[in-house]
N, C-alpha and C positions, 0 to 999 in steps of 0.2 A: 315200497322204496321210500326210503326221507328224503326229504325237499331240502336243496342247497338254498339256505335261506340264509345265512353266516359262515364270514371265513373259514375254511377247514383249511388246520396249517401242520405240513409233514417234514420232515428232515430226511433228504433222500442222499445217498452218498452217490458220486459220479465217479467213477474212477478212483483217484488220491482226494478227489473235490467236496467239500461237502454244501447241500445247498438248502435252502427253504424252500418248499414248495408250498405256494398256497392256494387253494379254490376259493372262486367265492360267485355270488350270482350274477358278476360281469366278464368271468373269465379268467383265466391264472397268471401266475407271477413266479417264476424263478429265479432267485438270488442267491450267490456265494452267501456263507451264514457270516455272520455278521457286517453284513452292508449292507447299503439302502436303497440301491440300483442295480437292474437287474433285466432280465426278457420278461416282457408282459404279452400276453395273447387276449384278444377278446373275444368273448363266443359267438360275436356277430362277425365275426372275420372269418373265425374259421368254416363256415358254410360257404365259399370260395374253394377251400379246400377240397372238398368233398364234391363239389360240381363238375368232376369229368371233365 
């Protein structure tokens, strides 16, 4: 498996929406495309999620 060592950045469409999605080794980032703000998650957050 590769190691997320650098941005991986994807264009995913939502619906009508189009957005950027990006990984990177602190967590991802969803943004309508071309803007500069957007949903951020961090990987240290999302183990909350997974705790039942």
């Amino acid at each position: 498996m590769t190691p997320l060592d650098k941005p991986l950045r994807r264009e995913v469409q939502i619906g009508d929406e189009v957005y950027t999605l990006t990984l990177d080794p602190e967590g991802l980032k969803l943004v309508p495309k071309g803007k500069r703000n957007g949903v951020t998650l961090k990987w240290a957050r999302t183990r909350f999620l997974h705790s039942g």
